[in-house]
PADREN-270074 format. One record per residue: chain; residue in three letters; residue number from 0; y negated, x negated, z negated of N, C-alpha, C in turn. Coordinates in Angstrom, 2 decimals. Atoms other than C-alpha are relative to their C-alpha. Layout:
REM PADREN-270074
mol, type, seq, n.yy, n.xx, n.zz, ca.yy, ca.xx, ca.zz, c.yy, c.xx, c.zz
A, ALA, NUM, Y, X, Z, Y, X, Z, Y, X, Z;
...
This chain:
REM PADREN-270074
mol, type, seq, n.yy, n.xx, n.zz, ca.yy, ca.xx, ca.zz, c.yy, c.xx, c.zz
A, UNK, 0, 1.01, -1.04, 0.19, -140.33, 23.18, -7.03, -0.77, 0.22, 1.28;
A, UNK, 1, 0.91, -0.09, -1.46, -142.23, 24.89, -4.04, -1.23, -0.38, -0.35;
A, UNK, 2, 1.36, 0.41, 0.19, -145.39, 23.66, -3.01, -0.98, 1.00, 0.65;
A, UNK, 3, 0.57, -1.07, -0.11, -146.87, 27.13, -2.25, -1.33, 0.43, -1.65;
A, UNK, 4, 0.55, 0.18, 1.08, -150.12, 27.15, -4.62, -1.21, 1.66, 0.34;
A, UNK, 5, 0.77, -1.33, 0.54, -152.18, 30.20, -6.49, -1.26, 0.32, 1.43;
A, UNK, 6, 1.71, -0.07, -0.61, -155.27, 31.52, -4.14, -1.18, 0.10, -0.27;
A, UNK, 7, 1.08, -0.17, 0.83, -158.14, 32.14, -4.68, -0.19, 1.52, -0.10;
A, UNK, 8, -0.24, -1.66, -0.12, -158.04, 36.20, -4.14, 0.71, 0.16, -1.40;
A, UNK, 9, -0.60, -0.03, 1.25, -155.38, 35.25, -7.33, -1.50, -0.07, -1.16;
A, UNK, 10, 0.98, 0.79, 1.02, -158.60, 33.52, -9.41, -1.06, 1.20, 0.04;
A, UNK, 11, 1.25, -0.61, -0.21, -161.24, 36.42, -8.31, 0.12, 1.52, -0.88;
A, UNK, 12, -0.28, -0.92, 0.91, -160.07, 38.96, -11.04, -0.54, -0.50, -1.56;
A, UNK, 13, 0.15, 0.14, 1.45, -161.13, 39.44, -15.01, 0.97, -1.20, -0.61;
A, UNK, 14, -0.59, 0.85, 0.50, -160.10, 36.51, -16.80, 0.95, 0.51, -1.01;
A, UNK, 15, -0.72, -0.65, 0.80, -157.92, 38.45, -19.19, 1.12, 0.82, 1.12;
A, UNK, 16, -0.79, -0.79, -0.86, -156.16, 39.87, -15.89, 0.64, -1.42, 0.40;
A, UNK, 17, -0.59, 1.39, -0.66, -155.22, 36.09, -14.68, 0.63, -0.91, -1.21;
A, UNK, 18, -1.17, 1.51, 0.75, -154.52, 34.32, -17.80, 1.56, 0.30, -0.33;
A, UNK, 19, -1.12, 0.08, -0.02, -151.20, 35.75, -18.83, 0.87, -0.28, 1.42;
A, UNK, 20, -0.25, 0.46, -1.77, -150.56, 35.55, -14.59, 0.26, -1.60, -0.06;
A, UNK, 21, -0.62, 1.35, -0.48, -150.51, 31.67, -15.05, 0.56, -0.46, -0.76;
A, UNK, 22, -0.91, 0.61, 0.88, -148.16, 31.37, -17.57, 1.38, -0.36, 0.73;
A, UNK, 23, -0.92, 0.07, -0.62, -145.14, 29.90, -16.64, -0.14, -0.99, 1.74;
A, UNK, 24, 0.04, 0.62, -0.75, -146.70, 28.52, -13.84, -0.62, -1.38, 0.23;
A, UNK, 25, 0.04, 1.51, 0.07, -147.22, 24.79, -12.57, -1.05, -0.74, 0.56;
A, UNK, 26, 1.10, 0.67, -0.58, -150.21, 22.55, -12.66, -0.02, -1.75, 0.39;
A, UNK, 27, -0.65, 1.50, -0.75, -150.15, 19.39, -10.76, -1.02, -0.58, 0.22;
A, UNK, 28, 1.05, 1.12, 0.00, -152.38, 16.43, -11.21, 0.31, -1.58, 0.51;
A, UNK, 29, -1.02, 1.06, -0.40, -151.13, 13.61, -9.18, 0.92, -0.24, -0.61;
A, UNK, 30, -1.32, -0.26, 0.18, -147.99, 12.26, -10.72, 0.86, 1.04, -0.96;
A, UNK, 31, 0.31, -0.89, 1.31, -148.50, 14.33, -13.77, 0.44, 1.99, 0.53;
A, UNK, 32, 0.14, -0.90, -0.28, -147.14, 18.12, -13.53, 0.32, 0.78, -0.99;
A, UNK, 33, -0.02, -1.03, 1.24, -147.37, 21.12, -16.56, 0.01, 0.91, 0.31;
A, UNK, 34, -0.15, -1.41, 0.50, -145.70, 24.34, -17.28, -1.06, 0.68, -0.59;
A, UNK, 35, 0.85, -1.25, 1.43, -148.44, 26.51, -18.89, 0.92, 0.69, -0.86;
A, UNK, 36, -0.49, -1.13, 0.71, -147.39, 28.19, -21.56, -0.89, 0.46, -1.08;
A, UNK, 37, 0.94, -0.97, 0.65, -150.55, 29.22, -23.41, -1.47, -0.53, 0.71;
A, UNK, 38, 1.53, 0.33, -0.93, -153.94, 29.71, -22.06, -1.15, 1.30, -1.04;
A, UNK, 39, 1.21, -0.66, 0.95, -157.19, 31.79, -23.32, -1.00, 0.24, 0.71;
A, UNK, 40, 0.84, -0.77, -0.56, -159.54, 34.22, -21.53, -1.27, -0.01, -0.34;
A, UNK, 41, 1.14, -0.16, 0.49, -162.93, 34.14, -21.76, -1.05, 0.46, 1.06;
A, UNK, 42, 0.81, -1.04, -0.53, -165.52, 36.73, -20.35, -0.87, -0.96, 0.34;
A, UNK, 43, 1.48, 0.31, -0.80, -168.93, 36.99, -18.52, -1.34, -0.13, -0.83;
A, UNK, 44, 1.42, 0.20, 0.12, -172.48, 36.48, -19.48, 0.15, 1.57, -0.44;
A, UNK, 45, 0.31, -1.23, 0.74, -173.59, 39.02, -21.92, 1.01, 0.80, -0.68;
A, UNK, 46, -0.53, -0.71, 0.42, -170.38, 40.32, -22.78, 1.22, -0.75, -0.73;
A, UNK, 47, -0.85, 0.80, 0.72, -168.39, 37.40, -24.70, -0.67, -1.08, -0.74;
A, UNK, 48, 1.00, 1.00, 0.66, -170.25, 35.46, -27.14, 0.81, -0.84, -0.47;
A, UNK, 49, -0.53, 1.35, 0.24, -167.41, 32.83, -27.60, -0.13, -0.36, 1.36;
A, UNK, 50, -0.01, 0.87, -1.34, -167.74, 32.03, -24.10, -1.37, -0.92, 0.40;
A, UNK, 51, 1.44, 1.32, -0.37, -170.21, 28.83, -22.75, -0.99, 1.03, 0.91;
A, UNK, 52, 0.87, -0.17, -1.05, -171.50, 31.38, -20.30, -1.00, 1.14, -0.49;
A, UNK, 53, 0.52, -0.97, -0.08, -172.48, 34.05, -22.66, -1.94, 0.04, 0.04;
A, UNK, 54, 1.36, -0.07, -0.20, -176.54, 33.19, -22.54, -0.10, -0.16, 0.87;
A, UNK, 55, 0.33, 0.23, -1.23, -176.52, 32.30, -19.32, 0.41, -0.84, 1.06;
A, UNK, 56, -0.59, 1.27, -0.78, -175.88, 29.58, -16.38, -1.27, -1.05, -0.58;
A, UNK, 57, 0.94, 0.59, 0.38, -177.46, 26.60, -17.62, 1.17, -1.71, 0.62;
A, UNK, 58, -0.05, 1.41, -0.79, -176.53, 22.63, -15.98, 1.21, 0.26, -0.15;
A, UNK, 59, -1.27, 0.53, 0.38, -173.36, 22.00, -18.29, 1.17, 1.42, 0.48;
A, UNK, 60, -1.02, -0.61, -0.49, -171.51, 25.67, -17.39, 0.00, 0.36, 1.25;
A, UNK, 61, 0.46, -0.73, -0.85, -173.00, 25.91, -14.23, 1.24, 0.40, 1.50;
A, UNK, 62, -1.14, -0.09, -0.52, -169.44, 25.28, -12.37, 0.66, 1.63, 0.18;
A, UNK, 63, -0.36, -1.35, 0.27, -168.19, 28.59, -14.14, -0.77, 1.15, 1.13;
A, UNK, 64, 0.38, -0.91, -0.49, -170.53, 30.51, -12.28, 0.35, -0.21, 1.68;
A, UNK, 65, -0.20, -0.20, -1.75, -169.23, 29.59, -8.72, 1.23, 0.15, 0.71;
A, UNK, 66, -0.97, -0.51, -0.49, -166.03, 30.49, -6.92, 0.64, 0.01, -0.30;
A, UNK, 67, -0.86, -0.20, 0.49, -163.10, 31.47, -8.31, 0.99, -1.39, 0.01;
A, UNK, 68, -0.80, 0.95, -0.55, -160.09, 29.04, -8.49, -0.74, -1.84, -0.02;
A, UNK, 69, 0.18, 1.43, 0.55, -162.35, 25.78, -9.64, 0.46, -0.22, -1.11;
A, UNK, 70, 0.37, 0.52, 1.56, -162.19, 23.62, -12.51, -0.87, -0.07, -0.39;
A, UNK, 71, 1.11, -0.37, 0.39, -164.44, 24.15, -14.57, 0.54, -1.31, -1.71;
A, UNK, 72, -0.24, 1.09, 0.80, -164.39, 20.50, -17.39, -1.08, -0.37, -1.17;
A, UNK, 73, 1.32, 0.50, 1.08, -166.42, 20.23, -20.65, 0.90, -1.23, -1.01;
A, UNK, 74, -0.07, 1.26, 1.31, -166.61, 17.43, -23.51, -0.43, 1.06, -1.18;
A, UNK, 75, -0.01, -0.74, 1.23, -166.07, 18.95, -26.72, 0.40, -0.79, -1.03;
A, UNK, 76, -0.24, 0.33, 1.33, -166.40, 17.62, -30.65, -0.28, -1.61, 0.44;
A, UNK, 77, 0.18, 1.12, -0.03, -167.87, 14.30, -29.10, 0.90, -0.87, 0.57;
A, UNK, 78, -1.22, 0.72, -0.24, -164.04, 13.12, -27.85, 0.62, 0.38, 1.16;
A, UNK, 79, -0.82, -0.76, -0.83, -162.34, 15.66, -26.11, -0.42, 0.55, 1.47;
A, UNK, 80, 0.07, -1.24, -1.03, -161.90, 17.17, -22.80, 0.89, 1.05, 0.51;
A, UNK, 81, -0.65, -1.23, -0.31, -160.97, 20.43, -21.91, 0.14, 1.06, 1.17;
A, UNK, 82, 0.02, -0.46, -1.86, -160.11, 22.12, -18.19, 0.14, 1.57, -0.77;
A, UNK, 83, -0.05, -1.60, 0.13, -160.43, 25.91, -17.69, 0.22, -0.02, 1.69;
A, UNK, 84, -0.26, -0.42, -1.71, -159.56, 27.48, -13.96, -1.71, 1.35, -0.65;
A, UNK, 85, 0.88, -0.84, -0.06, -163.16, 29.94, -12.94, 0.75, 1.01, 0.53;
A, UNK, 86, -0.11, -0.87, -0.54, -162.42, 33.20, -12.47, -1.14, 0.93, 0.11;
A, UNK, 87, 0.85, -0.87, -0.72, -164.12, 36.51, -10.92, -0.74, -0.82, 1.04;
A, UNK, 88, 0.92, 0.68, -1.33, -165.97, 36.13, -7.74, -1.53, -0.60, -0.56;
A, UNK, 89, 1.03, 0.24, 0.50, -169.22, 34.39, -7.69, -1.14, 0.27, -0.49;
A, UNK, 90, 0.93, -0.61, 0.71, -172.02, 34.50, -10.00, 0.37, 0.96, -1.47;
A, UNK, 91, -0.23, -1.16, 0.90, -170.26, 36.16, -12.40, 0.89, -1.07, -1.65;
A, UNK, 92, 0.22, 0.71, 1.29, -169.38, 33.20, -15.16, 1.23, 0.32, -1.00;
A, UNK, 93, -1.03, -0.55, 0.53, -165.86, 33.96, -16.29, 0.96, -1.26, 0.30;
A, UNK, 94, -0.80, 0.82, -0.57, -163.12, 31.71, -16.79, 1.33, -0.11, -1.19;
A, UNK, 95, -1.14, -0.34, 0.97, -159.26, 30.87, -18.73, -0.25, -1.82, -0.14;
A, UNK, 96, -0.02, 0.93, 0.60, -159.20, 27.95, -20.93, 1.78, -0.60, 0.34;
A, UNK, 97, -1.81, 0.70, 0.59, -155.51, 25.58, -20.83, 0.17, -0.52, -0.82;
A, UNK, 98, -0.47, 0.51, 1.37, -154.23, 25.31, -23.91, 1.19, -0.86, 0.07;
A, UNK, 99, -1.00, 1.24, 0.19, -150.99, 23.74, -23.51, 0.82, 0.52, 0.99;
A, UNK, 100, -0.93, -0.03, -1.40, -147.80, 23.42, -21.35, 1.40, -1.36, -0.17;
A, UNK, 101, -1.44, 1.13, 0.33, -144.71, 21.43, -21.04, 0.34, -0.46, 1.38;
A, UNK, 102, 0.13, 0.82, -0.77, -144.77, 18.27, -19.30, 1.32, -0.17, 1.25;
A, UNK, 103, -1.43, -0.15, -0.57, -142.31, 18.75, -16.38, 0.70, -0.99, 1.41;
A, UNK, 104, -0.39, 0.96, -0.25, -142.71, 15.70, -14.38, -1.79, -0.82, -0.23;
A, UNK, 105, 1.26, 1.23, 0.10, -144.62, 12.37, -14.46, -0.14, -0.25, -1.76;
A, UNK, 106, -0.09, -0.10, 1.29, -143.24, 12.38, -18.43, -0.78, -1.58, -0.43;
A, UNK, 107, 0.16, 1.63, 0.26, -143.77, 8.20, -18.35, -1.60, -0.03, 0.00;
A, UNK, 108, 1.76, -0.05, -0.10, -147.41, 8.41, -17.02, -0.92, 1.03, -1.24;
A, UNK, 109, 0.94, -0.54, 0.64, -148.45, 11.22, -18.95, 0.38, -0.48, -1.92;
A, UNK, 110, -0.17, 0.65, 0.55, -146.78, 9.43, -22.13, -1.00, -1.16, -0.25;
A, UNK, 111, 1.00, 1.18, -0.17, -148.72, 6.19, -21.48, -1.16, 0.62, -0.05;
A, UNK, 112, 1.09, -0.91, 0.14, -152.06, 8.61, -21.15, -0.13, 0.02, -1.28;
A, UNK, 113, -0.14, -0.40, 1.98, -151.29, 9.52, -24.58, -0.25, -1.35, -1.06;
A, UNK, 114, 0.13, 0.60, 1.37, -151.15, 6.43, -26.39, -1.27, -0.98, 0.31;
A, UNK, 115, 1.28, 1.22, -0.36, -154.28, 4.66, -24.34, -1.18, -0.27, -1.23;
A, UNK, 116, 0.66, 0.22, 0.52, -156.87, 3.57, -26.46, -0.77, 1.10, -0.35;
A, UNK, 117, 0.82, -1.24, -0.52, -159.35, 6.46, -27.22, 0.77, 1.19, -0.31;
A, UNK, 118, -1.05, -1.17, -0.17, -156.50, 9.20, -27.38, 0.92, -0.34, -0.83;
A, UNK, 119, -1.42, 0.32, 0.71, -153.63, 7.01, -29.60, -0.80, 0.96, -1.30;
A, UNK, 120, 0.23, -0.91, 1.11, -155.17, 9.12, -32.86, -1.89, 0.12, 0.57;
A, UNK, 121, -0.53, -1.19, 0.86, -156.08, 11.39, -33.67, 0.60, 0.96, 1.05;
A, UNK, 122, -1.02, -0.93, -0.81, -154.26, 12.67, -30.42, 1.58, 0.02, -0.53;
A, UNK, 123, -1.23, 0.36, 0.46, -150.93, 11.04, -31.68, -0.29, -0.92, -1.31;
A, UNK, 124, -0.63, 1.13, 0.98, -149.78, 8.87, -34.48, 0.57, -1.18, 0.15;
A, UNK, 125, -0.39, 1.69, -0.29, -149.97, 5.21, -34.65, 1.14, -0.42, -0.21;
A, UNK, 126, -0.80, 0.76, 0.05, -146.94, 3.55, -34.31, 1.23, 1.35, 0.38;
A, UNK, 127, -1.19, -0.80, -0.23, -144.90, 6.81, -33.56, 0.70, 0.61, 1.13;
A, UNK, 128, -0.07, 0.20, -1.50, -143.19, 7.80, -30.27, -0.33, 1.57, 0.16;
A, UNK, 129, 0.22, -1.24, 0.25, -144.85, 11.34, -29.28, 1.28, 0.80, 0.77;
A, UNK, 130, -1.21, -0.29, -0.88, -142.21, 13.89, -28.32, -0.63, 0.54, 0.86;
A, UNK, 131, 0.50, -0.49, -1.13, -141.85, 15.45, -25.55, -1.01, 1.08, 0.08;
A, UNK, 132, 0.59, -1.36, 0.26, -143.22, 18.91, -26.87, -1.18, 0.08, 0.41;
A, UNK, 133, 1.46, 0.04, 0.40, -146.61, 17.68, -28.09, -0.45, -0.84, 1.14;
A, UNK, 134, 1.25, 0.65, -0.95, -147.67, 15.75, -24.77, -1.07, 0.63, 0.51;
A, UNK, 135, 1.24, -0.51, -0.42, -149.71, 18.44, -23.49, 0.12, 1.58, -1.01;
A, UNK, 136, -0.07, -0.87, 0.31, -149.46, 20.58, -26.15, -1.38, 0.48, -0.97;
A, UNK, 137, 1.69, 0.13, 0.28, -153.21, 21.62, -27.32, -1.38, -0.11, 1.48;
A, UNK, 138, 0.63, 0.08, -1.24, -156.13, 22.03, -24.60, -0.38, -1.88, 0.26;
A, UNK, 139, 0.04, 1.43, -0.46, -157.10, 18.21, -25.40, 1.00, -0.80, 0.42;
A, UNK, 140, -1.56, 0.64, -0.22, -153.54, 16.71, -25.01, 0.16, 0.38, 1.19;
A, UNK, 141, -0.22, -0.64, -1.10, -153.39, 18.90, -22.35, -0.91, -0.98, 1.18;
A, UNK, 142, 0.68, 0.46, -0.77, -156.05, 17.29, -20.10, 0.48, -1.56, -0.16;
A, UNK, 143, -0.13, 0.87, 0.54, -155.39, 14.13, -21.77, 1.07, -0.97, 1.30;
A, UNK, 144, -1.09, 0.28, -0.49, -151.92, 14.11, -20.39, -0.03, -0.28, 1.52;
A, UNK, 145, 0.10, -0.02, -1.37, -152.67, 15.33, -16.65, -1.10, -1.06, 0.29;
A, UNK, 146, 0.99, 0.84, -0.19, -155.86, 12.88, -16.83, -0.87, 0.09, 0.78;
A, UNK, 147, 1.74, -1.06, -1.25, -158.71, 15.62, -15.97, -0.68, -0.71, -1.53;
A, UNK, 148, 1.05, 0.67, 1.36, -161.70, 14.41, -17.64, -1.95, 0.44, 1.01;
A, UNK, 149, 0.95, -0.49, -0.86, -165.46, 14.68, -16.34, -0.52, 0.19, 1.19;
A, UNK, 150, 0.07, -0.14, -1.64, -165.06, 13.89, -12.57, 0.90, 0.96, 0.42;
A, UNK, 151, -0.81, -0.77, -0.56, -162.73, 16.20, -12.38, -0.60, 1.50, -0.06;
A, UNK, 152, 0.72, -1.22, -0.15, -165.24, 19.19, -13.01, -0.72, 0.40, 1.63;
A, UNK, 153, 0.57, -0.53, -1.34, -165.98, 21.55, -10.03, 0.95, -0.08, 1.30;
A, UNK, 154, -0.94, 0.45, -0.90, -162.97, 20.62, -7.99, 0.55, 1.56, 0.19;
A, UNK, 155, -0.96, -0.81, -0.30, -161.31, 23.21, -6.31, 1.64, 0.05, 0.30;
A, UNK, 156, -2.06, -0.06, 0.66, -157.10, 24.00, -7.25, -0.14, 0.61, 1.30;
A, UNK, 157, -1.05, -0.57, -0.16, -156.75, 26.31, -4.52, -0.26, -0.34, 1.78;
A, UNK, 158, -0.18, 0.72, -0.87, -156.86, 24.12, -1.33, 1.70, -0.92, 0.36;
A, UNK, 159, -1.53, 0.64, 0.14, -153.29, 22.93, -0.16, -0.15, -1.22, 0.16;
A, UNK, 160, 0.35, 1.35, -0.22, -152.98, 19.44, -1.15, -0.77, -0.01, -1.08;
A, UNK, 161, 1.45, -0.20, 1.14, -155.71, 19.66, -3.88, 0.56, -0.82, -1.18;
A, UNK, 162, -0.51, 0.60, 1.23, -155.14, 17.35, -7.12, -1.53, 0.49, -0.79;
A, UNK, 163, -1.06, -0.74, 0.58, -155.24, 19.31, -9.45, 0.60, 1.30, 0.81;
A, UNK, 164, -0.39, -1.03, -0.92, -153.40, 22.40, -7.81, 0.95, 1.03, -1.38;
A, UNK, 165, -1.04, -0.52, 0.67, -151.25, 25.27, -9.41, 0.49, 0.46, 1.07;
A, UNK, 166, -1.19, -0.44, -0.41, -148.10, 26.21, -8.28, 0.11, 1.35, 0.15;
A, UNK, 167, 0.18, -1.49, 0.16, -147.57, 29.69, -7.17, 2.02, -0.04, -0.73;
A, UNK, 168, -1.05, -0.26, 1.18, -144.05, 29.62, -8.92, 0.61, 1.09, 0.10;
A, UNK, 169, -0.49, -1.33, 0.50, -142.28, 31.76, -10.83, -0.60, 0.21, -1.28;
A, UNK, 170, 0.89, 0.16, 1.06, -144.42, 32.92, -13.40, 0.86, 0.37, -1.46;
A, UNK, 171, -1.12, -0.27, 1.54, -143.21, 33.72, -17.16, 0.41, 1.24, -0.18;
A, UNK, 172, -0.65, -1.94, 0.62, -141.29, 37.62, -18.08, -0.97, 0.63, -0.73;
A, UNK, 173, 0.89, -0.69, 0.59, -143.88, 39.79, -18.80, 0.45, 0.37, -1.51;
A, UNK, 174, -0.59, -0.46, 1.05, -141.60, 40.43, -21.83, 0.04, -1.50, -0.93;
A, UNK, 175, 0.20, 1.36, 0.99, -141.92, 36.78, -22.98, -1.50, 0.03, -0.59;
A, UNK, 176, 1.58, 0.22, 0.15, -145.95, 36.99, -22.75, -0.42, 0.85, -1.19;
A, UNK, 177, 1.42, -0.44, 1.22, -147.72, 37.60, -26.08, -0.98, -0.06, 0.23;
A, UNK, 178, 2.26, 0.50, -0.19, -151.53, 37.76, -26.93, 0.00, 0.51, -1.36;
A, UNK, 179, 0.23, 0.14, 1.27, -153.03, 37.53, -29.84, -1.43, -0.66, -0.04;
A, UNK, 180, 1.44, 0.59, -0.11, -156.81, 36.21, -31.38, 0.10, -1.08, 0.49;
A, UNK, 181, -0.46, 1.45, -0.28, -157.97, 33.12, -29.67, -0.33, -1.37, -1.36;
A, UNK, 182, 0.03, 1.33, 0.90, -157.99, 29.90, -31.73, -1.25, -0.79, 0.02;
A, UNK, 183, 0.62, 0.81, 0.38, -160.74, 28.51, -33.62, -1.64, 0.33, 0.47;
A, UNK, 184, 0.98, -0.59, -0.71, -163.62, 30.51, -32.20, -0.60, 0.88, -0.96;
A, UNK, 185, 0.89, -0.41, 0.82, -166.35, 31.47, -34.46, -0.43, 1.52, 0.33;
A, UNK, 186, -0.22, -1.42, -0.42, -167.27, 34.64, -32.65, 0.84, 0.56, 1.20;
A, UNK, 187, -1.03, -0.47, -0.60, -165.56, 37.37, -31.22, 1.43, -0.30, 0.04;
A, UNK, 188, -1.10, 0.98, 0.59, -162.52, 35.47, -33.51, 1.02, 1.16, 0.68;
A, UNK, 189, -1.01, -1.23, 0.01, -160.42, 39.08, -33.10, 0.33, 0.48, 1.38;
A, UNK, 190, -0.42, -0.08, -0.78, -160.14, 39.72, -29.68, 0.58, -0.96, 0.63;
A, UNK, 191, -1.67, 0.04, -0.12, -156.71, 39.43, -28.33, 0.14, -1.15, 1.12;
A, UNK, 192, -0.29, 0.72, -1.46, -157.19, 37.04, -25.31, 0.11, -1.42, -0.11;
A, UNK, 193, -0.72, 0.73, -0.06, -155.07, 34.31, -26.03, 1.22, 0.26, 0.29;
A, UNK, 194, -1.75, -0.40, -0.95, -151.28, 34.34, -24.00, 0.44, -1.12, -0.54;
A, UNK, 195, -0.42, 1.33, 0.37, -148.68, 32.24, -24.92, 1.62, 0.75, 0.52;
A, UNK, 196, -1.91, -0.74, -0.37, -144.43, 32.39, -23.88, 0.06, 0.06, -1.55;
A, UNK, 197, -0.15, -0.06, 1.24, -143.30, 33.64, -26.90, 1.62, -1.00, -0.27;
A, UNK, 198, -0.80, 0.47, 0.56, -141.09, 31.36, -28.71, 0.23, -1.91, 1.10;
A, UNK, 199, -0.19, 1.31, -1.05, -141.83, 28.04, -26.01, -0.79, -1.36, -1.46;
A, UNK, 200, 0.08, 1.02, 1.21, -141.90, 24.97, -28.31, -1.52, -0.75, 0.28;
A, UNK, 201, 1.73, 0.77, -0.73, -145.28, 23.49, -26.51, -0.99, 0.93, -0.47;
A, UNK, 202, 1.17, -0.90, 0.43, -147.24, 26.20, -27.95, -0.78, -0.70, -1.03;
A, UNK, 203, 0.73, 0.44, 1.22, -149.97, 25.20, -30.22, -0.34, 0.73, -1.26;
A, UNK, 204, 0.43, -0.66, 1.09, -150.46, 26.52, -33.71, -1.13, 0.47, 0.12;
A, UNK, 205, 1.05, -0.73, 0.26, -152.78, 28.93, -34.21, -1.11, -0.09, -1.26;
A, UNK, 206, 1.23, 0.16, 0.80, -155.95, 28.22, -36.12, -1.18, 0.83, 0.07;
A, UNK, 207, 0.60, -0.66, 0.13, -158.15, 30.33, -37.58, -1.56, -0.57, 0.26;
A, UNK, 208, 1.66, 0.47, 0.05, -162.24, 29.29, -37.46, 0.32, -0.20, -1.05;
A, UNK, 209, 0.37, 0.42, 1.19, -163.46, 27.55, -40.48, -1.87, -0.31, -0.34;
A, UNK, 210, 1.18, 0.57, -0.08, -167.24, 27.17, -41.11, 0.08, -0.92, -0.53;
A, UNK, 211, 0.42, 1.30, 0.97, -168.19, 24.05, -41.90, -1.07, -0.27, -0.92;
A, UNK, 212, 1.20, 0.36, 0.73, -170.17, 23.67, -44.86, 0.12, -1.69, -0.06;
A, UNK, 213, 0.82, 1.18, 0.78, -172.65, 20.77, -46.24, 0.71, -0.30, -1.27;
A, UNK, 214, -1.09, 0.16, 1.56, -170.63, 18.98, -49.37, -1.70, -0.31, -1.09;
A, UNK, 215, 0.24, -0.24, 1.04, -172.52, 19.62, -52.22, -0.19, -1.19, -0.90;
């Protein structure tokens, strides 16, 4: 695989203009390296109210708001972490979530990742061997696998040499790329800005929101 990686001129566009753009293409976390094959757009301040940035810049998104082409790393549901690449130029609080991808080297390491303490469930199943599919298949699995976590927020991908880095590649057939609502997102459930290869086995099921009620 070449080691020619995305720019940042790539990252400084609408996040809905870049995420189907990095499908297909390859993210590399020291030995650890993933296919994308679904990702998830999410707007600016004021104009996406599932996004962290729509009230404002505040400590925890404050990454998002600065140059295109970072990581941008939150803790989510108390367990999880989840990488996004920032897009649009700065100040402007836009960025694509990684949902999943197919593990295409460093299978052993990012395997072992998977069953560490902390991650063996409810990431995987005790005693079972995960396949290949499901190693980074989900945004937590996903990070899980490559082994981004909270030091890895704010780092810049598009430095040659850079861990994490993407691959400028070959990206996926515009004719493979779907979109569809994103997953699990209370508002703004209906717009379309989730990408995925259509028919790539690493994709993650689609889940609707659920409120959570109080049991009765």
């Amino acid at each position: 695989m070449g080691e020619r990686i995305l720019d940042r001129e790539f990252f400084a566009r609408p996040a809905p203009e870049v995420a189907p753009g990095l499908l297909g293409r390859v993210l590399v976390h020291g030995p650890v390296a993933v296919r994308l094959t679904e990702v998830e757009a999410y707007g600016p301040p004021g104009e996406d109210p599932a996004s962290h940035t729509y009230r404002g810049r505040t400590p925890r998104n404050a990454v998002m708001f600065g140059p295109p082409g970072h990581l941008y790393v939150y803790f989510t549901y108390g367990m999880h972490f989840c990488a996004n690449l920032v897009c649009m130029p700065e100040g402007r609080g836009s960025g694509v979530l990684l949902r999943a991808g197919e593990v295409v080297d460093g299978i052993p390491e990012a395997r072992s990742r998977r069953h560490r303490r902390g991650t063996d469930a409810p990431l995987s199943g005790a005693g079972r061997p995960i396949p290949d599919r499901d190693l980074a298949r989900g945004p937590a699995r996903l990070a899980v696998a490559l082994g981004i976590a909270r030091e890895h927020n704010g780092l810049d991908c598009c430095i040659d040499g850079a861990s994490p880095r993407i691959l400028a590649g070959t990206p996926a057939a515009p004719a493979s790329v779907w979109s569809g609502p994103r997953t699990g997102v209370s508002s703004a459930a209906d717009v379309p800005w989730r990408f995925w290869i259509d028919g790539d086995p690493t994709v993650s099921p689609y889940r609707k929101h659920v409120p959570r009620t109080r049991p009765t």
